[in-house]
Backbone as a printed PyTorch tensor [residue, N CA C, xyz], in Angstrom:
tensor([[[ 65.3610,  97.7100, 131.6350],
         [ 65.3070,  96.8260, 132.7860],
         [ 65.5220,  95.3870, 132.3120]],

        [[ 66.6420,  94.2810, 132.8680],
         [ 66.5010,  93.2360, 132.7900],
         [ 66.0700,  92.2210, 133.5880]],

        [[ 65.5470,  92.7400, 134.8100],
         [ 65.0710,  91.8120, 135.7070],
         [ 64.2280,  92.9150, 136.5680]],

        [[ 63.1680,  92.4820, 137.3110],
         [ 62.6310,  92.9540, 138.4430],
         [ 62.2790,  91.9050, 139.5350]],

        [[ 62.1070,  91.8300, 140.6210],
         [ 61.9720,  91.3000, 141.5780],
         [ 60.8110,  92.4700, 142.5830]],

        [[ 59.9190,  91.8440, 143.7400],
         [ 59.0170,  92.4820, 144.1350],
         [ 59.5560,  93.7920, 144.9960]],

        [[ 60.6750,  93.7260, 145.0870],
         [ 61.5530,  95.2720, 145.4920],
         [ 62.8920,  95.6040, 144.8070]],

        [[ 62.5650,  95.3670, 143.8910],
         [ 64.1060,  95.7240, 143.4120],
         [ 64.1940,  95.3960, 141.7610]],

        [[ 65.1690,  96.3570, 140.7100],
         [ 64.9540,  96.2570, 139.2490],
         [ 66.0990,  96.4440, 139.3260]],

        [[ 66.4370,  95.1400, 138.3970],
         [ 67.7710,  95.1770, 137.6890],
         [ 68.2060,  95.7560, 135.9330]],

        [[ 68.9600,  96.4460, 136.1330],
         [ 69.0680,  96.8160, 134.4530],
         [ 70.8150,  97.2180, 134.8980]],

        [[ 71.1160,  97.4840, 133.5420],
         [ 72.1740,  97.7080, 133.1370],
         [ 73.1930,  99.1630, 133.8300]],

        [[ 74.1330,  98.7360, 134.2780],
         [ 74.9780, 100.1600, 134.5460],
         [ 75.2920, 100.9610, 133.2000]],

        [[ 75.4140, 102.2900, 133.3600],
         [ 75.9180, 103.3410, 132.4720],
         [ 76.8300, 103.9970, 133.3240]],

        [[ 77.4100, 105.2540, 132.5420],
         [ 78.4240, 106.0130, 133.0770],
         [ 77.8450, 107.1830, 134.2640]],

        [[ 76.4050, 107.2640, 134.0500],
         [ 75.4910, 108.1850, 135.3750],
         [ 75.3840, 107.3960, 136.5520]],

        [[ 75.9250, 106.0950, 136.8150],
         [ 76.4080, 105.0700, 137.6680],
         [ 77.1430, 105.2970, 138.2720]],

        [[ 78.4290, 106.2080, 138.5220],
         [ 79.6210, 105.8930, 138.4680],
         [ 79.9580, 106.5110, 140.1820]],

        [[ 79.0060, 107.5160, 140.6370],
         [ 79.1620, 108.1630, 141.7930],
         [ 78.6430, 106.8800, 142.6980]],

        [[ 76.8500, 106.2850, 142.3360],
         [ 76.9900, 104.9840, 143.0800],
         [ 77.7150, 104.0690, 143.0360]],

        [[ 78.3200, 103.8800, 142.1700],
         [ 79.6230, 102.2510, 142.2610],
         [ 80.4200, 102.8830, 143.3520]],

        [[ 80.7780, 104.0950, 143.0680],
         [ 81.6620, 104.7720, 144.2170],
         [ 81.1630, 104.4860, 145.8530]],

        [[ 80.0370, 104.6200, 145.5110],
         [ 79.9070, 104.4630, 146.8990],
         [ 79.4000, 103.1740, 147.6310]],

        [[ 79.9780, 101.5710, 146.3470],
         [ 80.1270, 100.2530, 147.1320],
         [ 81.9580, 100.2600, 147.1150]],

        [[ 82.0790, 100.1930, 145.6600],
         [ 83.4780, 100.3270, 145.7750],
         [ 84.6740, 101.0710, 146.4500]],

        [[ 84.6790, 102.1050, 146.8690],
         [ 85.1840, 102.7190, 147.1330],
         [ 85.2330, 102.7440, 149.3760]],

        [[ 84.3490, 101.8900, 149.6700],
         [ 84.1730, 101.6850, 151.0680],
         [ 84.5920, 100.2170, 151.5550]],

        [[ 85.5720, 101.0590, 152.2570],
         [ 86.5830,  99.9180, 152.8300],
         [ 85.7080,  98.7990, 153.6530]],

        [[ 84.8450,  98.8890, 154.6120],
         [ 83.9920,  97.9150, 154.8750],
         [ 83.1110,  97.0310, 153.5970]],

        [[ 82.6350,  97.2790, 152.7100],
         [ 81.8800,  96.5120, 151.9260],
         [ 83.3600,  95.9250, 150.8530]],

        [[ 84.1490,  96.1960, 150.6380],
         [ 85.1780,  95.6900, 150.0180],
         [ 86.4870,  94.9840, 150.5950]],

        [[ 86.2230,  94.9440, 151.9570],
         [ 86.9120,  93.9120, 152.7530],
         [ 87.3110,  92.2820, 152.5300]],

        [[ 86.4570,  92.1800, 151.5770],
         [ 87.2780,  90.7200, 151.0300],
         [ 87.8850,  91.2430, 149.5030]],

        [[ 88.1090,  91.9920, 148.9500],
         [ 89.1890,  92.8050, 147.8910],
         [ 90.6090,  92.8640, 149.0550]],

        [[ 90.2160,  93.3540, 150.3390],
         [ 91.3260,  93.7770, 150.9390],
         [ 91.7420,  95.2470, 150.5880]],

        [[ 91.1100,  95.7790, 149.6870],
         [ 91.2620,  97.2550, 150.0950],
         [ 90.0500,  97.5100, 149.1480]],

        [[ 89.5860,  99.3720, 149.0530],
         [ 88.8250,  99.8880, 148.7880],
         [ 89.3900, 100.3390, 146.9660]],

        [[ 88.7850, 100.7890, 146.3220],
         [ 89.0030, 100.7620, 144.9150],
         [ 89.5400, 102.5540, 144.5170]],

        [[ 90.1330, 102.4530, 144.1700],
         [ 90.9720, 103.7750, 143.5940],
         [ 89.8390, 104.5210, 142.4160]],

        [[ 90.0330, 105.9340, 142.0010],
         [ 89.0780, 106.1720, 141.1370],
         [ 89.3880, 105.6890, 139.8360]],

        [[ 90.2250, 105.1430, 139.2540],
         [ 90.8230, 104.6310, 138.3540],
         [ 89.8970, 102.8690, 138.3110]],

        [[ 90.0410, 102.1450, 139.7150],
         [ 89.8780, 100.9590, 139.6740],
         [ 88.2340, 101.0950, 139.5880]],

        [[ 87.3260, 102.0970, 139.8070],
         [ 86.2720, 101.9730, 139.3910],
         [ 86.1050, 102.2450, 138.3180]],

        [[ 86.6970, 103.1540, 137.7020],
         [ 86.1800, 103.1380, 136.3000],
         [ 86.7230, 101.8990, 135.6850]],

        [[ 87.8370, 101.0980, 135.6450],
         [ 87.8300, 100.4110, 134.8970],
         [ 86.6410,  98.9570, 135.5150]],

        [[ 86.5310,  99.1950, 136.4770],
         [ 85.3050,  98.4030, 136.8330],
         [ 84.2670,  98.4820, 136.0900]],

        [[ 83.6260,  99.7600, 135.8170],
         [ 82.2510, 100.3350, 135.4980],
         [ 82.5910,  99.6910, 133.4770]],

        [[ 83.4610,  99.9790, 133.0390],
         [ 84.3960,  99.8170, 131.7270],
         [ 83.6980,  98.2100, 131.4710]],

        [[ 84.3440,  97.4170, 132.4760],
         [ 84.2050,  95.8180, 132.1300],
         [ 83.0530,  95.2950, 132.2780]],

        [[ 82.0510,  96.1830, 132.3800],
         [ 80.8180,  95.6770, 132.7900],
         [ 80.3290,  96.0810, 131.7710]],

        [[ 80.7500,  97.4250, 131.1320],
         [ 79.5290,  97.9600, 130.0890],
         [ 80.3250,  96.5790, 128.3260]],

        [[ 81.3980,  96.5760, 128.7240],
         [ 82.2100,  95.6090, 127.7670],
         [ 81.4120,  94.1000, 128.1280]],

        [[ 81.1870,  93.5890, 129.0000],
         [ 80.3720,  92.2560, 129.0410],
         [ 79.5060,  92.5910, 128.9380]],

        [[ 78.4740,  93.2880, 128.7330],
         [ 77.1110,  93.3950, 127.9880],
         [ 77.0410,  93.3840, 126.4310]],

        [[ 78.1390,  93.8500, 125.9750],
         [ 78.3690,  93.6000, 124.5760],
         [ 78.5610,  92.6500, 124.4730]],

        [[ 79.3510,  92.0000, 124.7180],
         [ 80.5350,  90.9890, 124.6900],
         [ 79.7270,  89.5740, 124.7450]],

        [[ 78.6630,  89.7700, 125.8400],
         [ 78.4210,  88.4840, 126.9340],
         [ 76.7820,  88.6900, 126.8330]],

        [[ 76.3270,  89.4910, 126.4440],
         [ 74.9730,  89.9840, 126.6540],
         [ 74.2560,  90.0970, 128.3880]],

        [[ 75.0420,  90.2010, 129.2760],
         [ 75.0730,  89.9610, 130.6310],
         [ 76.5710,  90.4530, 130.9840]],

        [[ 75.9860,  90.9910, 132.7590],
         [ 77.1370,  91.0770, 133.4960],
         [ 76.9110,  91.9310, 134.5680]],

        [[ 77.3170,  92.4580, 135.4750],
         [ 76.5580,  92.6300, 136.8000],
         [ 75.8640,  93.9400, 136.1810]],

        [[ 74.4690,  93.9110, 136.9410],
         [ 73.4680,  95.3330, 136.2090],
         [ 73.6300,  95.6860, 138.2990]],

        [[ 73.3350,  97.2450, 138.0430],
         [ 72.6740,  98.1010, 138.7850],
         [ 71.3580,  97.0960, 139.6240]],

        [[ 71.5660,  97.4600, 140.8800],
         [ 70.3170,  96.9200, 141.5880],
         [ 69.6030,  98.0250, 141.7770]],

        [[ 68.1730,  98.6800, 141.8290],
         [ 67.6230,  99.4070, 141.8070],
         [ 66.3880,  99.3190, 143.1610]],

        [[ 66.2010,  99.8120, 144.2350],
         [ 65.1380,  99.9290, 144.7350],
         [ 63.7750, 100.5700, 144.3720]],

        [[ 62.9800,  99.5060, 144.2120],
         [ 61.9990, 100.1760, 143.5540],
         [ 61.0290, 101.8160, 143.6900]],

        [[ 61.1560, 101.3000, 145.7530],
         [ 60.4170, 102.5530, 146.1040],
         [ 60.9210, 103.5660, 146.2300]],

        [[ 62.0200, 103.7280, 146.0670],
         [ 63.0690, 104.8540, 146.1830],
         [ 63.7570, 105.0270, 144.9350]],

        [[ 63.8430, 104.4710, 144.0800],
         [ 64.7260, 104.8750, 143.0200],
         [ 66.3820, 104.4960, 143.3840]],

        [[ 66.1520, 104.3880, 144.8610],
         [ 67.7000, 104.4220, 145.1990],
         [ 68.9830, 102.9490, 144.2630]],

        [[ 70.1500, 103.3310, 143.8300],
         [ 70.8650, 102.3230, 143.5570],
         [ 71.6180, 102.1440, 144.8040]],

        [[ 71.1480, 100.4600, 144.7950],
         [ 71.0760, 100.0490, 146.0860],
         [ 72.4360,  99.0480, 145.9810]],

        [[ 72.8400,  98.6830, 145.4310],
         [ 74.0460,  97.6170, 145.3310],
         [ 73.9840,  96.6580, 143.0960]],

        [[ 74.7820,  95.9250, 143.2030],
         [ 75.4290,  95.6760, 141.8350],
         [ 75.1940,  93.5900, 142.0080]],

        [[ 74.2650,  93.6500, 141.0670],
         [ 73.8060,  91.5570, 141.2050],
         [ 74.0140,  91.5570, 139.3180]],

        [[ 74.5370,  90.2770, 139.4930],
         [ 74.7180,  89.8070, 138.4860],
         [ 75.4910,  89.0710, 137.9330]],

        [[ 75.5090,  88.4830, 136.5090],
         [ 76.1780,  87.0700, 135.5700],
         [ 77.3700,  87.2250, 135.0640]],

        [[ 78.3740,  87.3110, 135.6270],
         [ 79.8710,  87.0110, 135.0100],
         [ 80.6100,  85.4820, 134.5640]],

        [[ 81.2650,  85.4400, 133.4880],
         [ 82.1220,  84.5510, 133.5190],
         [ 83.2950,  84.2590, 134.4850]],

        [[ 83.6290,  83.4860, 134.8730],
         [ 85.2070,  83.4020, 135.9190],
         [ 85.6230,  81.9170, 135.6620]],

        [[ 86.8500,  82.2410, 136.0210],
         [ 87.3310,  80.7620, 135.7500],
         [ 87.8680,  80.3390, 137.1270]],

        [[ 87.4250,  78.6680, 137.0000],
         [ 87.6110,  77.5460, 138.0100],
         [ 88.2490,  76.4500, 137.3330]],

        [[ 89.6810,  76.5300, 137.8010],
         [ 90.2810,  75.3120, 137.1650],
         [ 90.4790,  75.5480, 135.7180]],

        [[ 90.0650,  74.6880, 135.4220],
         [ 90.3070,  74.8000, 133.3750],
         [ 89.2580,  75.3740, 133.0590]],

        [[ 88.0280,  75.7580, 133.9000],
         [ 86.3940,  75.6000, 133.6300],
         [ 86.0160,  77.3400, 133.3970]],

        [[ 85.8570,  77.4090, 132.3430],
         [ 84.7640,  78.7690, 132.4090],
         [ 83.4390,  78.6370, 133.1390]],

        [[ 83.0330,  79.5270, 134.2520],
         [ 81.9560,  79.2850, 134.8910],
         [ 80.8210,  80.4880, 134.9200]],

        [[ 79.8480,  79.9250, 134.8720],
         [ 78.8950,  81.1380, 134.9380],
         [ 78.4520,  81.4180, 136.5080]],

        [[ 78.5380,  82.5560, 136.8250],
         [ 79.0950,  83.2430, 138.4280],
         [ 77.4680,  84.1020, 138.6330]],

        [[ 76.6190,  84.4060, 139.8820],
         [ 76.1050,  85.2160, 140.3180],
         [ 77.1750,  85.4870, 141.5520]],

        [[ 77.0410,  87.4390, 140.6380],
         [ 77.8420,  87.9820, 141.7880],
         [ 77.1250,  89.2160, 142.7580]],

        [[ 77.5480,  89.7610, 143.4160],
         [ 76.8440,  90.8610, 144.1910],
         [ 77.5350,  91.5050, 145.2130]],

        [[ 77.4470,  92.7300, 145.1790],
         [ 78.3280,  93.9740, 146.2290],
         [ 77.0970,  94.9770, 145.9520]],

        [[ 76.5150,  95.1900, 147.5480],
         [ 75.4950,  96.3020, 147.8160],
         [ 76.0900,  97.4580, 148.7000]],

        [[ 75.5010,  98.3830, 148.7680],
         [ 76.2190,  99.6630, 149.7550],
         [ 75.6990,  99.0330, 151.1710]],

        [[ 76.7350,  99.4760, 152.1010],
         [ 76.7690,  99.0680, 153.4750],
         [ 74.8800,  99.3300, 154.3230]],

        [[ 74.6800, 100.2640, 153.6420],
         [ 73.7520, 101.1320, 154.5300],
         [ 72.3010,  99.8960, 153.8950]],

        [[ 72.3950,  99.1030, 152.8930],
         [ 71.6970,  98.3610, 152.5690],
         [ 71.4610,  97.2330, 152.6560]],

        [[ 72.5670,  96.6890, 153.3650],
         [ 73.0790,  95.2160, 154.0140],
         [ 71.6240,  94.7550, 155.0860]],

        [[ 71.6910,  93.5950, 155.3640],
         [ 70.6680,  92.6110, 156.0560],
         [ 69.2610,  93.0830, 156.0180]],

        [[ 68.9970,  93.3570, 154.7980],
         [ 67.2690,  93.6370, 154.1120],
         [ 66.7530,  92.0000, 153.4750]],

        [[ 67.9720,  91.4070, 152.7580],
         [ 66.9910,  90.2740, 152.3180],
         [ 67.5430,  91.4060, 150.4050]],

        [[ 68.4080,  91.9810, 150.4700],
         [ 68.3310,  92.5330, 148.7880],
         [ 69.2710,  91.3140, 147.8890]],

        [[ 70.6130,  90.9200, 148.5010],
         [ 71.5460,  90.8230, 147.6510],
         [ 70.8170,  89.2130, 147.2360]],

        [[ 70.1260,  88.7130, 148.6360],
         [ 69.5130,  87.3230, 148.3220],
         [ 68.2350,  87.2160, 147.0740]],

        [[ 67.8040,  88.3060, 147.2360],
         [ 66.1870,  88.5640, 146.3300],
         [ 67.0700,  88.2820, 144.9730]],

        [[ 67.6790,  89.4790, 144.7860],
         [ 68.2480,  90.0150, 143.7540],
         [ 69.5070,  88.2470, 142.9010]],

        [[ 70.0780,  87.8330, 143.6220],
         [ 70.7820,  86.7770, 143.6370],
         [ 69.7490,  85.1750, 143.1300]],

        [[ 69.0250,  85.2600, 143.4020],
         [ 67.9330,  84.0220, 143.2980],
         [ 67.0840,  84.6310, 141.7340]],

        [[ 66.9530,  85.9790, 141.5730],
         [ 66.3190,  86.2030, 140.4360],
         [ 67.7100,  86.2510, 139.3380]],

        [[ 68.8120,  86.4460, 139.4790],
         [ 70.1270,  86.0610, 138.6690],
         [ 70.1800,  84.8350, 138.3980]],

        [[ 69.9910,  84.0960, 138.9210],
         [ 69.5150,  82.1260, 139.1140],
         [ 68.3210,  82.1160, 138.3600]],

        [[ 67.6480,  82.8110, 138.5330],
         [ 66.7600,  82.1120, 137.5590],
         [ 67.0010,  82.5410, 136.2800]],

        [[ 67.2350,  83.5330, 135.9360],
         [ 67.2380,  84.1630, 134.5030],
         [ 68.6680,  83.2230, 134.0190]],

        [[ 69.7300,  82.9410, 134.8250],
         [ 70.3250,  81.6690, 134.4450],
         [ 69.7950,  80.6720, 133.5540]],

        [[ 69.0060,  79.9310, 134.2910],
         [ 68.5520,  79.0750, 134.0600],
         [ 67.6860,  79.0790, 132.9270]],

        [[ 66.8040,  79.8590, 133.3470],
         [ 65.3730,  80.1560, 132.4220],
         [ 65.5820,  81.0460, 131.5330]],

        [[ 66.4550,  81.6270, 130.8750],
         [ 66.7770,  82.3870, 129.6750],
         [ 67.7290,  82.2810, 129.3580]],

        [[ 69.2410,  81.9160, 129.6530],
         [ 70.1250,  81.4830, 129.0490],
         [ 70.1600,  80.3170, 129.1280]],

        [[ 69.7920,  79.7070, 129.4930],
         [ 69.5820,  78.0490, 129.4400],
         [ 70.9060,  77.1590, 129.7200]],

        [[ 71.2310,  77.9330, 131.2660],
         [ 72.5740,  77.2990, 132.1470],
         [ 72.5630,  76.0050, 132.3580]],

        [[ 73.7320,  75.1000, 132.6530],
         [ 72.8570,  73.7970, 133.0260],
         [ 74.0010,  73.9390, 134.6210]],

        [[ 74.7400,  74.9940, 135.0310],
         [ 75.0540,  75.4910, 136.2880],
         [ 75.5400,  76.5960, 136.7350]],

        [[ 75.1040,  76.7920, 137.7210],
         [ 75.5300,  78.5060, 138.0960],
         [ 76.2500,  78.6530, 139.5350]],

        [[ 77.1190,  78.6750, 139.8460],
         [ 78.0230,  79.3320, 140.8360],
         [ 77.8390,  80.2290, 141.6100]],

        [[ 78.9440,  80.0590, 142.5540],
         [ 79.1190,  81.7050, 143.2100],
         [ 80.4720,  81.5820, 143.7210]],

        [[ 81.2360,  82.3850, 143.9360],
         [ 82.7410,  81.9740, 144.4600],
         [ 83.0750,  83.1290, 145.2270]],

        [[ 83.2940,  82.9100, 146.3620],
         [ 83.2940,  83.4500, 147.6110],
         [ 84.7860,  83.4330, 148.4720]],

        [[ 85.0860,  84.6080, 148.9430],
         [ 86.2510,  84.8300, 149.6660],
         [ 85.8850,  83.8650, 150.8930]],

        [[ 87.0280,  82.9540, 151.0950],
         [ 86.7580,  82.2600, 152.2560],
         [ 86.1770,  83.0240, 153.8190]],

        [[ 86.4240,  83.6740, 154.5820],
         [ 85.9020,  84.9060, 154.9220],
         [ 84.6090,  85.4540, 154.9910]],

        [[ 84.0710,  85.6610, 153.8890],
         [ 82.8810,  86.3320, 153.8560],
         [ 81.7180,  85.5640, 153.9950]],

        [[ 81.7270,  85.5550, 155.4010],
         [ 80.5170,  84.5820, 155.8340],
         [ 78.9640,  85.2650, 155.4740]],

        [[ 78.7220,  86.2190, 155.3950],
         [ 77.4710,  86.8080, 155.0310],
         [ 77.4310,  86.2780, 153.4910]],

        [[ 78.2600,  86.6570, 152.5850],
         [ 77.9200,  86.6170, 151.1430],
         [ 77.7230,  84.7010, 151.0930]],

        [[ 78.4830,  83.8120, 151.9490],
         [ 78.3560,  82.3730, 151.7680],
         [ 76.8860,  82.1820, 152.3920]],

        [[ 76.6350,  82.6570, 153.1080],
         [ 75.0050,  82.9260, 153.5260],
         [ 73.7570,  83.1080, 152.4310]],

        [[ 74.0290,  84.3690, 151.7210],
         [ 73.7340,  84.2790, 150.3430],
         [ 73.6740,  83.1940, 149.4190]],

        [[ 74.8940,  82.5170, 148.7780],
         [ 74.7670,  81.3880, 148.3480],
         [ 73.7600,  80.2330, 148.8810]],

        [[ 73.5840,  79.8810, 149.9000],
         [ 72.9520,  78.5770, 150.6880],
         [ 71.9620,  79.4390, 150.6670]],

        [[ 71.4310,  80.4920, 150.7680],
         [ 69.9420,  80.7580, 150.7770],
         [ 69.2250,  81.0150, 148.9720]],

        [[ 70.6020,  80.7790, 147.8790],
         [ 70.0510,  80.4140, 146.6690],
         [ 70.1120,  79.2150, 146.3320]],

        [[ 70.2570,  78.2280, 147.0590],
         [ 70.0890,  76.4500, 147.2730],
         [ 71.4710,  76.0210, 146.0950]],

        [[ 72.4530,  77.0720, 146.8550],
         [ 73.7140,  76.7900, 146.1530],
         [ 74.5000,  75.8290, 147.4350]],

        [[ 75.5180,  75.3690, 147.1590],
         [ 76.1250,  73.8640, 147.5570],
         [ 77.3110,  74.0570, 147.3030]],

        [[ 78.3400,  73.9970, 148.6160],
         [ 79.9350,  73.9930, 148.3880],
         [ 80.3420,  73.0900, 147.3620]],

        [[ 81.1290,  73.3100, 146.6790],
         [ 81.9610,  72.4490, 145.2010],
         [ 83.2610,  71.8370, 145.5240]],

        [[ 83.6760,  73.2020, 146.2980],
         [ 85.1250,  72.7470, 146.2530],
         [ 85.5420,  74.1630, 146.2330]],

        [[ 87.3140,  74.6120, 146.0970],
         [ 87.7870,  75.8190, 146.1850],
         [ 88.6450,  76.4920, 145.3520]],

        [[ 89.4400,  77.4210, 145.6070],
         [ 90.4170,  77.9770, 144.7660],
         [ 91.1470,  78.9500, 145.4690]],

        [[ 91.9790,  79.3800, 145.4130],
         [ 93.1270,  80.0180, 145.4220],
         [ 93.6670,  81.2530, 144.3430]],

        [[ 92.4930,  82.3440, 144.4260],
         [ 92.7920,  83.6930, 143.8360],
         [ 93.8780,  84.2850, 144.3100]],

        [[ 95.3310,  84.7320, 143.3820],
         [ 96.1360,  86.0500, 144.0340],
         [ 95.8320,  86.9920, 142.9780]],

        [[ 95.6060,  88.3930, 144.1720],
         [ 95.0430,  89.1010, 143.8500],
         [ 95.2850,  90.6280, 144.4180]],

        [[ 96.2040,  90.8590, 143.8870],
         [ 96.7280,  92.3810, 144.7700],
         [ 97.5340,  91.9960, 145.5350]],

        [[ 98.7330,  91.6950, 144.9480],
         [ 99.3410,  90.6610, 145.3320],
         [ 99.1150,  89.7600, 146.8930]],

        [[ 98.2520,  89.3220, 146.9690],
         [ 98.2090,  88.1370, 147.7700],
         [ 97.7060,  87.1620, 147.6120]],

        [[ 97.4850,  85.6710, 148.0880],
         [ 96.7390,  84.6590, 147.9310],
         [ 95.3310,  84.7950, 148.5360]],

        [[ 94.3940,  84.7130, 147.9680],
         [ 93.0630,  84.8240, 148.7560],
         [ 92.2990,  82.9690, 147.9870]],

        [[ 92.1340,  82.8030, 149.2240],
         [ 91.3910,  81.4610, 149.5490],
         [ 89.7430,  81.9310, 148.9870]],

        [[ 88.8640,  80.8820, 148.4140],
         [ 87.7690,  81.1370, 148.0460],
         [ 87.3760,  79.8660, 148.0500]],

        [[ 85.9050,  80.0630, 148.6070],
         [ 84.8770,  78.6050, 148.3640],
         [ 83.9370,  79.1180, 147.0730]],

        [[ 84.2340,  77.1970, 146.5920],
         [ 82.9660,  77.7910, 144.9660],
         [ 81.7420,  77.1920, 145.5040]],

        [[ 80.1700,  77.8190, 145.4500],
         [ 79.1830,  77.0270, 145.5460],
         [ 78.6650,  77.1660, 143.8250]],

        [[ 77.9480,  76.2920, 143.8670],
         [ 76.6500,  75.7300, 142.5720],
         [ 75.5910,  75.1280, 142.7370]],

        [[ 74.5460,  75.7240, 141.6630],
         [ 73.5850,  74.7430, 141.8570],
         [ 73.6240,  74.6150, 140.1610]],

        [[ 73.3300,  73.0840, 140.4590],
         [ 72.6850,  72.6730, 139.1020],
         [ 70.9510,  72.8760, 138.3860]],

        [[ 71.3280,  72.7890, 137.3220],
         [ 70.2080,  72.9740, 136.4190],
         [ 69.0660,  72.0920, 137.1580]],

        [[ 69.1930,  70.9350, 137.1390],
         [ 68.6010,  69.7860, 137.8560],
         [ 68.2010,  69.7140, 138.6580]],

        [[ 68.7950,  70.5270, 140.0450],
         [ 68.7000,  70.7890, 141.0360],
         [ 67.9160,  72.3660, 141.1110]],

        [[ 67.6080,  73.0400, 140.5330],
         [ 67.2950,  73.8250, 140.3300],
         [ 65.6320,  73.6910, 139.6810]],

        [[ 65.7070,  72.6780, 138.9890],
         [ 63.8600,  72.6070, 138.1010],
         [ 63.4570,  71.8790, 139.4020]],

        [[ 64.3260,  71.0640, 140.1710],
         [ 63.4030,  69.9320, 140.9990],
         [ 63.1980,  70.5060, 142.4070]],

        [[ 63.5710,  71.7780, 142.2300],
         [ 63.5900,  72.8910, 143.7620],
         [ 62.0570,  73.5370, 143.1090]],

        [[ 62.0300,  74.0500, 142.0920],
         [ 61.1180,  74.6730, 141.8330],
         [ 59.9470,  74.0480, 141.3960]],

        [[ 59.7890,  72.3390, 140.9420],
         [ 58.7950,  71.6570, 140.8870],
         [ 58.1530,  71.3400, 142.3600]],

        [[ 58.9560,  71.2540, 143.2300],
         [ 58.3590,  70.8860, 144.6910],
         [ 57.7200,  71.9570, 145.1600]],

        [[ 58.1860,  73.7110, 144.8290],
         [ 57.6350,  74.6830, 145.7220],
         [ 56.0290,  75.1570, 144.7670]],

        [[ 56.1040,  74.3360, 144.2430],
         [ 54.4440,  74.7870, 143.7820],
         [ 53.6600,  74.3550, 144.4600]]])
C-alpha cells in the first residue's frame, strides 16, 4: 500500500489488475475525453507503463482500492507529462463509471497532493485536463488547484485542447497551516 485515505487504499497495479483497468478503460463513457475506448492491446500497454514508472519514477498511477469492499474502484496517481519545455509532475485519475459522484477521485486526488508534497518534496503539482471534462476540472478546484494556462494535445490523430491547473508548494503549506 502506498497511500490510504479514510475510504480508499492506494498501492500499486500488477498484472491481476488487468480485467479492472478493463473495465475503466475499455468503457466508452469514462474514456470520452481519449475519444474512444482502449483496445486490449492499448490496455496492456497501459498497465506496461505504469508498472515501468514505478521502477523508473518510483510513482505512477496505483490502483484505487475501496476499503470496505475490496472493490478496485478507479486508477489516482503521479505521472510525469510535459507542458511546454516543462516536465511536470501530474495527479491523474480515471474511476469506473458505476463509482463516479462518491467524493473518490477527489479523496484519492488530494491524498496524491499531499504525498507530492510531503514525500517527494514537489514544489508543484498539476493536473491537465481535456478542455471538456468538466467533472474531472471540478476535481482539480476541489484540490485548491488553479487554471495555469493550456495546451494543445494531438492525440489519435486529433487536436485535443486541455486546461493545466496547479497548486504550488506554497500554496499548499499555507492551505494547510490555516485548516488547523
Amino acid at each position: 500500500m502506498i497511500l490510504q485515505t479514510q475510504r480508499l487504499m492506494l498501492r500499486e497495479m500488477n498484472a491481476d489488475d488487468r480485467k479492472d483497468l478493463c473495465l475503466i478503460l475499455q468503457d466508452p463513457q469514462v474514456m470520452y475525453a481519449y475519444e474512444h475506448p482502449f483496445s486490449d492491446r492499448e490496455v496492456d500497454e497501459w498497465l506496461e507503463k505504469q508498472l515501468f514508472r514505478y521502477q523508473q519514477d518510483g510513482f505512477g498511477l496505483w490502483a484505487v482500492i475501496e476499503k470496505e469492499t475490496g472493490i478496485f474502484v478507479g486508477q489516482c496517481g503521479l505521472t510525469w507529462q510535459k507542458w511546454g519545455e516543462r516536465q511536470v509532475l501530474e495527479v491523474g485519475y480515471l474511476f469506473q463509471k458505476a463509482y463516479w459522484h462518491r467524493g473518490y477521485a477527489t479523496e484519492a486526488a488530494q491524498a496524491c497532493k499531499q504525498y507530492a508534497f510531503e514525500v517527494l518534496g514537489a514544489q508543484e503539482v498539476f493536473s491537465i485536463i481535456r478542455d471538456q471534462n468538466f467533472a474531472s476540472q471540478r476535481v482539480a478546484v476541489r484540490n485548491q488547484m488553479t487554471q495555469r494556462g493550456s495546451l494543445v494535445k494531438h492525440y489519435y490523430g486529433m487536436d485535443m485542447p486541455h486546461l493545466v491547473f496547479s497548486v504550488t508548494a506554497e500554496e499548499y503549506y499555507k492551505e494547510k497551516a490555516l485548516s488547523r
